[in-house]
VOTI-155729 format. One record per residue: residue in three letters; z, x, y of N, C-alpha, C, O in turn. Coordinates in steps of 0.001 Angstrom, whole numbers, padded with zeros to 6 digits, always signed. Example, Ala and Ser with C-alpha at 12.3 -4.5 7.8 and 13.67 -1.06 7.14 Angstrom:
2
ALA+007800+013190-005690+007800+012300-004500+007800+013200-003300+008465+014236-003319 SER+007080+012850-002250+007140+013670-001060+007870+012900+000030+008039+013409+001138 
END
This chain:
170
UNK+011130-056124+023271+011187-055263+022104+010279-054053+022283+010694-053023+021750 UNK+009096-053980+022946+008252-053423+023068+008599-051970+024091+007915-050966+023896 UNK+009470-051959+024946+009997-051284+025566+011411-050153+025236+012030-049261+025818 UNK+011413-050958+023757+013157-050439+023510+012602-049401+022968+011493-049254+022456 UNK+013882-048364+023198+013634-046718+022491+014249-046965+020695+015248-047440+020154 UNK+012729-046201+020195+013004-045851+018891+012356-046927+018179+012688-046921+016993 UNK+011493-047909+018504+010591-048627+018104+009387-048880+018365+009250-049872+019081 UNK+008186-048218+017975+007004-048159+018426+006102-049471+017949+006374-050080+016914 UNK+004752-049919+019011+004303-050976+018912+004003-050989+017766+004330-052032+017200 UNK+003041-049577+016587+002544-049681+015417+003529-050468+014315+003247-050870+013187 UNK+004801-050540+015065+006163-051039+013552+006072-052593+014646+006074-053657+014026 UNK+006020-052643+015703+005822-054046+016037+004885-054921+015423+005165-056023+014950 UNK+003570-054298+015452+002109-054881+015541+002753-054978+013529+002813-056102+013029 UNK+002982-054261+013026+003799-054367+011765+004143-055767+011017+003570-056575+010285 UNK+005396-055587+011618+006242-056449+011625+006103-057787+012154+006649-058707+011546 UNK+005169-058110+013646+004818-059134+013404+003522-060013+013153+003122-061134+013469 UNK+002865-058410+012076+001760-059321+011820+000554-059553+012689-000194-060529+012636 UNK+000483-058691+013362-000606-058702+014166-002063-059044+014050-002600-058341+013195 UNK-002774-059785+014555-004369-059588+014164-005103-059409+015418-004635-059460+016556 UNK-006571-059148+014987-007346-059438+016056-007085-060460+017379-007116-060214+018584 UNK-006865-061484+016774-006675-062711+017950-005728-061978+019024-005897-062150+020232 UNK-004653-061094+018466-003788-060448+019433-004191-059684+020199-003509-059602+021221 UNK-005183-058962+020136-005744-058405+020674-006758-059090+022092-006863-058931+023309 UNK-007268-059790+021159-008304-060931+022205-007480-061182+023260-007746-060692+024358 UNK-005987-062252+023011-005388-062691+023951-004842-061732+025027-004404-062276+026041 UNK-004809-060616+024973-004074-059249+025983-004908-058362+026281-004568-057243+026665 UNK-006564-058881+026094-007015-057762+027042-007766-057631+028144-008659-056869+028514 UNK-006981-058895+028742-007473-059197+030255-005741-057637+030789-005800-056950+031809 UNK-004912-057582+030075-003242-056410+030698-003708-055649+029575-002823-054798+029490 UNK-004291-055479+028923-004289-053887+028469-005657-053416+028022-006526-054288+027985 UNK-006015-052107+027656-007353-051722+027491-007579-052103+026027-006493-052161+025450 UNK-008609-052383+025227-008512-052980+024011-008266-051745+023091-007482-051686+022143 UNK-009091-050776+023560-009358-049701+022661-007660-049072+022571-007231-049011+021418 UNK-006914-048718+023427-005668-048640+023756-005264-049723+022932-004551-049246+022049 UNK-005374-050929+022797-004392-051535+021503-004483-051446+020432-003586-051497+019590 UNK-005780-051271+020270-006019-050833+019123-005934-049559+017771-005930-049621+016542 UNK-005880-048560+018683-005225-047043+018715-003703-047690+018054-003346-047526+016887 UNK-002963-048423+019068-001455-048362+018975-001148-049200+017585-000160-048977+016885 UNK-002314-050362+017247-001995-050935+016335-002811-050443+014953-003036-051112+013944 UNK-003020-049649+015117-003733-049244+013927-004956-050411+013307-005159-050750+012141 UNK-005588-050810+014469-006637-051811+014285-008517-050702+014405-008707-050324+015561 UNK-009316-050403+013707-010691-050030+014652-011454-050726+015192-012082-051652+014679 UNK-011507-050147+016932-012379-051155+017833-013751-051550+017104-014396-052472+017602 UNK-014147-051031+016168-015464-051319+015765-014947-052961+014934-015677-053949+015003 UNK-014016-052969+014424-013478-054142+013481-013036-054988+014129-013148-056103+013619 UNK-012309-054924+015577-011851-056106+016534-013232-056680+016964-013523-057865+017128 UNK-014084-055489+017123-015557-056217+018288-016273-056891+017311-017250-057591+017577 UNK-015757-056685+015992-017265-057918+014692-016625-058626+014667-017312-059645+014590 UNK-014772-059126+014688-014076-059551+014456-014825-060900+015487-015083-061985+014966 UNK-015087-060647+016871-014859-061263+017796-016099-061578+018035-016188-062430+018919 UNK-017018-061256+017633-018645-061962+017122-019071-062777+016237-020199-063254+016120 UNK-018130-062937+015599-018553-064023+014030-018261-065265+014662-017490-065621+015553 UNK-018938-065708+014081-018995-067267+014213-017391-068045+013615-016802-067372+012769 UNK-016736-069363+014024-015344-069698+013332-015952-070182+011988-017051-070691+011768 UNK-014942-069883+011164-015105-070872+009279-015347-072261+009749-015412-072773+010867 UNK-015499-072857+008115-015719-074351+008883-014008-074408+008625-013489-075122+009482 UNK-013292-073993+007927-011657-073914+008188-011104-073945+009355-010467-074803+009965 UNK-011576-072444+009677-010895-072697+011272-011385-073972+012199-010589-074773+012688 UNK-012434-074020+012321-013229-075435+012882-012594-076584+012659-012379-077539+013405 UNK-012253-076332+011273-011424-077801+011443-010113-077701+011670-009513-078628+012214 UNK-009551-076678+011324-007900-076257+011938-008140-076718+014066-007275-077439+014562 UNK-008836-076412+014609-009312-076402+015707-009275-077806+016388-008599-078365+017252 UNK-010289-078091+015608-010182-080192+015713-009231-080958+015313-009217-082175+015496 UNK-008310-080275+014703-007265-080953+014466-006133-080066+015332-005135-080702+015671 UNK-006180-079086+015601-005256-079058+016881-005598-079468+017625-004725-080287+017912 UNK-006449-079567+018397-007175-080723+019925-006272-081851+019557-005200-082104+020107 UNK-006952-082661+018324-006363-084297+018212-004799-083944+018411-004285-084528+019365 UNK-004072-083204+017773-002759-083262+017869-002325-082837+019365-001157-083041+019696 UNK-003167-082290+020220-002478-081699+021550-002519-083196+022457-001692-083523+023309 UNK-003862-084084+021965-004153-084770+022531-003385-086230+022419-003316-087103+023283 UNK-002819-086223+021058-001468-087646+020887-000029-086798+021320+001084-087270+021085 UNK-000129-086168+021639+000769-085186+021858+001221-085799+023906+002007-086599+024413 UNK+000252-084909+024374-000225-085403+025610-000088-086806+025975+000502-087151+026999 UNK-000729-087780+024996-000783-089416+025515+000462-089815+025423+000866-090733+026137 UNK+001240-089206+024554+002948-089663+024654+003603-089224+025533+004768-088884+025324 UNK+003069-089125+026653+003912-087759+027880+004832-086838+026828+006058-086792+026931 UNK+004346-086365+026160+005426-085265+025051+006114-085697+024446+006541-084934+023578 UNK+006786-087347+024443+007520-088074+023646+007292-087913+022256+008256-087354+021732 UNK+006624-088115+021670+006038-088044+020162+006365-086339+019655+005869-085283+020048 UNK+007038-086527+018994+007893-085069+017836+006679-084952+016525+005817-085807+016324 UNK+006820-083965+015898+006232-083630+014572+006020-084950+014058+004878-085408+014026 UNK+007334-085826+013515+006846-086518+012405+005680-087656+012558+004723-087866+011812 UNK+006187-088533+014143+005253-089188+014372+003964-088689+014417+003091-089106+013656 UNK+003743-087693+015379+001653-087626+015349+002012-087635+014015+002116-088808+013654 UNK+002282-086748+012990+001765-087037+011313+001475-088058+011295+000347-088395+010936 UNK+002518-089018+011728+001954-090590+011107+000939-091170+012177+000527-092299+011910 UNK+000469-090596+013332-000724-091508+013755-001666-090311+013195-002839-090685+013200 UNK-001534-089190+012788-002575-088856+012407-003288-089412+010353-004320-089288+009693 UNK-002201-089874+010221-002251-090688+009080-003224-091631+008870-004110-091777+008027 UNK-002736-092425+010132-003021-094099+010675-004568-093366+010912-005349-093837+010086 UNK-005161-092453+011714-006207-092592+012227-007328-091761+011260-008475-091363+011464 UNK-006625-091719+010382-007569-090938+008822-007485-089600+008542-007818-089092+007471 UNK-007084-089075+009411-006602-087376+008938-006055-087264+008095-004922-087743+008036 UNK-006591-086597+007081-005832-085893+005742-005651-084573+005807-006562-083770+005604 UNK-004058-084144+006194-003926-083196+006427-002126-082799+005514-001060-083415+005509 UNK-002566-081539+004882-001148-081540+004444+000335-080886+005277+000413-080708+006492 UNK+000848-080753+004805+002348-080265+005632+002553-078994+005503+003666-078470+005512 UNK+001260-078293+005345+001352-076571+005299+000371-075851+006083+000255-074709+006528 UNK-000331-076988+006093-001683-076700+006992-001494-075928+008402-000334-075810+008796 UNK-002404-075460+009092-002390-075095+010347-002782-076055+011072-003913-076484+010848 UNK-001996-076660+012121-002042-078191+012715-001564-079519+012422-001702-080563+013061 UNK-000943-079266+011275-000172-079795+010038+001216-079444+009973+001776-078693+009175 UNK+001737-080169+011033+002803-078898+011441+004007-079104+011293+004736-078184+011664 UNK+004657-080315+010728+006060-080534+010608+006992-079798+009913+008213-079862+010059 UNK+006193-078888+008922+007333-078026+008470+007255-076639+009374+008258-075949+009195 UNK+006395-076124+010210+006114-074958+010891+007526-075333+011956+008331-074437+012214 UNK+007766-077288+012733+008697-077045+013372+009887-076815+013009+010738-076488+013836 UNK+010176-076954+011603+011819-076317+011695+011845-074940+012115+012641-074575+012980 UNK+010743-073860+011370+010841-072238+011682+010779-072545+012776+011932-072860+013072 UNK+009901-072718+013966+009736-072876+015252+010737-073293+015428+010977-072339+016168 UNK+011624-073845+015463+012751-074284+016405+013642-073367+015955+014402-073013+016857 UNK+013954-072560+014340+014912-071545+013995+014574-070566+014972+015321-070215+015886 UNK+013229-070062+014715+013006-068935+015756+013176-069100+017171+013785-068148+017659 UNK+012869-069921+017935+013169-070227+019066+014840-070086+019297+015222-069588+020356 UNK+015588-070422+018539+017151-070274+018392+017548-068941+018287+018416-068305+018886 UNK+016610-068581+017259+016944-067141+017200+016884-066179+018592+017699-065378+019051 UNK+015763-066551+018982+015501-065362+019887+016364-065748+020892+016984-065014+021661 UNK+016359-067586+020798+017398-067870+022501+019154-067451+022447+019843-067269+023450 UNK+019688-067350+020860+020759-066702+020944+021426-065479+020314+022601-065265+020018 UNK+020076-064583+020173+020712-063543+019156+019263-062301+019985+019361-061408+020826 UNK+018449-062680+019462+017398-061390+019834+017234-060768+021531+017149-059618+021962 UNK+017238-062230+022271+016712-061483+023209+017712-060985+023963+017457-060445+025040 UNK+019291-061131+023379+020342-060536+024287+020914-059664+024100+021939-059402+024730 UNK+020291-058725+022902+020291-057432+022191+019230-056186+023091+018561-056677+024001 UNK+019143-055326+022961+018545-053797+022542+018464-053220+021252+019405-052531+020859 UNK+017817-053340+020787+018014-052622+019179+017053-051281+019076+015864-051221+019388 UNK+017982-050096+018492+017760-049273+018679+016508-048926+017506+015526-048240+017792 UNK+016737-049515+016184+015995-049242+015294+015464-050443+014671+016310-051331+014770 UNK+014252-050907+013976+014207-051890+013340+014941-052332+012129+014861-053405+011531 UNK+015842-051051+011835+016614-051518+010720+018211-052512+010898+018906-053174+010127 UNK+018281-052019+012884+019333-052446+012645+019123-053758+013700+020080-054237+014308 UNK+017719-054280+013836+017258-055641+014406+017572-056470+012928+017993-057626+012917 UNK+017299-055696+011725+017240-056551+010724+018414-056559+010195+018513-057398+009300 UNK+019494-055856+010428+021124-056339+010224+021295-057287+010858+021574-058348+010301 UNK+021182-057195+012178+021349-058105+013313+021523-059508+012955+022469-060282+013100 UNK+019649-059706+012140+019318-060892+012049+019732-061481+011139+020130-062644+011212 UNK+019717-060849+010197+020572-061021+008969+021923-061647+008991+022301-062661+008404 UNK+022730-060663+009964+024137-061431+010361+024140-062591+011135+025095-063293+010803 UNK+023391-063153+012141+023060-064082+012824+023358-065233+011587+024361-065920+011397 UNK+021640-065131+010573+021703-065913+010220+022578-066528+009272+022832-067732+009287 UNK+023031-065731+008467+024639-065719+007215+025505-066533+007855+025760-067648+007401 UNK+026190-065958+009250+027466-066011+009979+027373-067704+010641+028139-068652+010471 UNK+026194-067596+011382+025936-068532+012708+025142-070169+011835+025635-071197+011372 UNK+023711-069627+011978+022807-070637+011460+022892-071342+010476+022615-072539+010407 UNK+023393-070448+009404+023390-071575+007957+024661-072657+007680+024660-073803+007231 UNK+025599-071890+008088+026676-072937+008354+026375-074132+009389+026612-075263+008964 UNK+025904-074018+010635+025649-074968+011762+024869-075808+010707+025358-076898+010410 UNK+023567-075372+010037+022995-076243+010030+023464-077123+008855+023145-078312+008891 UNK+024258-076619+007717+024788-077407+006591+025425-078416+007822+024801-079420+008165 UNK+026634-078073+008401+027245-078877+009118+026667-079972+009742+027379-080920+010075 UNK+025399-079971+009957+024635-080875+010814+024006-081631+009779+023759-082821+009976 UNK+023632-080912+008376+022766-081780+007179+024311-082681+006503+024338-083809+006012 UNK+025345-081818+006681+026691-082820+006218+026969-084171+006918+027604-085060+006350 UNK+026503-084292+008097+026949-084831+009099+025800-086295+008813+026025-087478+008557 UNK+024855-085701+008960+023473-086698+008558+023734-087619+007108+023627-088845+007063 UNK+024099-086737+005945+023937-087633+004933+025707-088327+005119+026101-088946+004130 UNK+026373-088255+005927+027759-089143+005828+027177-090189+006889+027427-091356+006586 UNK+026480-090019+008024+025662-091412+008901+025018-092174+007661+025334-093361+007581 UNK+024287-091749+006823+023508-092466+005996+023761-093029+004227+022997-093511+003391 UNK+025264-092662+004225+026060-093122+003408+026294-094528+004032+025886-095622+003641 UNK+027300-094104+005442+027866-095189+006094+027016-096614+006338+027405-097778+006428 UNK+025597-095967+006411+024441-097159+006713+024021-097683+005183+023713-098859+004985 UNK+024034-097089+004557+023797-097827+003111+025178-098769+002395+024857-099776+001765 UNK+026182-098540+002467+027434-099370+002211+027051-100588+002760+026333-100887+003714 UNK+027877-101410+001707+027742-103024+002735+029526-103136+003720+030653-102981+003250 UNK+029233-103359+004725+030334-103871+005504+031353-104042+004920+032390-103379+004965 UNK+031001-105324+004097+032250-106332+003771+032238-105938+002192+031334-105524+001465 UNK+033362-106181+001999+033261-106270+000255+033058-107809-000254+033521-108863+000182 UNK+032204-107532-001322+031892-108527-001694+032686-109187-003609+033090-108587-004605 UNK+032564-110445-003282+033396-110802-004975+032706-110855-005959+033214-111082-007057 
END
């Protein structure tokens, strides 16, 4: 995206929300002060940004991503969203389903977006951001919402079928 004509990083850094941390992570490939310029960030505000000490929030957002990378890991990757929730349940974490590290509802977007980009964004050029946001728009109307009713239709007729009894009874 960053390359396409007629969209500059300042409507990127925009659009997706950019912060400091973005900065942190890219400036081993770019000059900071240079991203900062482009994102309408001041180097004086990235460099206090990046001196403060973490919240005890983030701290604990932190420790609780470790634990989750780490049941994550012990399952050779087997273990999906819902389970760690439930060993993080089992092992006393009180954490809700909005949280950062708390993540079972973050994976549906994560897996929409991941869809998105694997069948609609990244096989585009878009000339303007207005017409990335037709784009997406049509994607999702046309493509996604139907698939996925189809797939939530599909689920509650398995779980009809499993709640019926077999046999009829007298």
């Amino acid at each position: 995206m960053a390359n396409q004509p007629g969209v500059t990083l300042k409507e990127i850094g925009e659009t997706l929300g950019i912060n400091p941390g973005m900065i942190c992570r890219w400036r081993d490939a770019f000059p900071v002060r240079m991203m900062c310029l482009c994102l309408s960030v001041s180097p004086s505000g990235y460099y206090d940004w990046r001196s403060r000490p973490l919240s005890n929030r983030e701290k604990g957002n932190q420790r609780l991503l470790d634990l989750i990378r780490d049941l994550h890991a012990e399952s050779d990757g087997v273990k999906g969203a819902p389970r760690i929730w439930e060993d993080l349940q089992y092992e006393g974490e009180h954490c809700s389903m909005s949280g950062v590290g708390s993540f079972a509802d973050n994976v549906v977007m994560e897996g929409f977006f991941g869809l998105l980009k694997r069948e609609r964004v990244n096989r585009k050029i878009y000339q303007t951001r207005s017409e990335a946001r037709t784009d997406v728009f049509d994607y999702t109307a046309r493509s996604h919402n139907p698939r996925h009713r189809r797939k939530l239709d599909g689920l509650k007729q398995k779980k009809l079928l499993l709640t019926q009894p077999s046999v009829e009874t007298g």
